[in-house]
C-alpha positions, 0 to 999 in steps of 0.5 A: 557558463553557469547556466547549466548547473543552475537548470540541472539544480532545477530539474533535480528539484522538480523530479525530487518534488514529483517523486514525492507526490505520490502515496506511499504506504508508511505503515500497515497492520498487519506489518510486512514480515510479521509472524502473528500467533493469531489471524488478524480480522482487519487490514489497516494501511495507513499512506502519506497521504490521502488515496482511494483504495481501488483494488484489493487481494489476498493470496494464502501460500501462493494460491489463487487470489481472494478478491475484497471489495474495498470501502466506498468513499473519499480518499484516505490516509488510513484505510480500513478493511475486514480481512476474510477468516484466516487459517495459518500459513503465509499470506500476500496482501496485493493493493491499489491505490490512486493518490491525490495526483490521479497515479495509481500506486501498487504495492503488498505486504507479506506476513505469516500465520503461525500454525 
């Protein structure tokens, strides 16, 4: 029966098309991995589609995380944010964004501040 090739074809294009719906982080300054020779005073995450930023952390070296309030508004592609002053050492930045299809979206970057 050839049915089954054709319904497996479908579902695998359905899950393909779902898969890709949701907001993904595309680039981010600072970039993940980075190593700057000076502190960065905004964070700029820029998404394959427009979200809302609901949540949004900075951890320096491990420690307690900073909470910062994110910007009111509509969704976004590109999402701006002050940064709180920066001394060197490693920094996680930790988000949450819903995407236009009401998923929430975690993700973080990492970068280091050369003393």
């Amino acid at each position: 029966m050839r049915l089954a090739p054709i319904l497996g074809g479908w579902l695998y294009a359905l899950a393909a098309s779902c898969a890709l719906a949701h907001a993904r982080l595309e680039q981010a300054q600072p970039a993940d991995g980075s190593v700057l020779s000076s502190a960065p005073t905004q964070l700029v995450l820029r998404f394959s589609e427009k979200a809302r930023l609901t949540a949004l952390w900075v951890a320096r070296d491990g420690g307690a995380r900073q909470k910062l309030t994110p910007p009111p508004g509509e969704p976004q592609a590109a999402i701006t944010v002050a940064l709180p002053v920066m001394r060197p050492g490693s920094y996680v930045i930790s988000w949450r964004v819903v995407s236009a299809d009401g998923h929430i979206v975690p993700g973080q970057i990492r970068f280091t501040l050369k003393r």
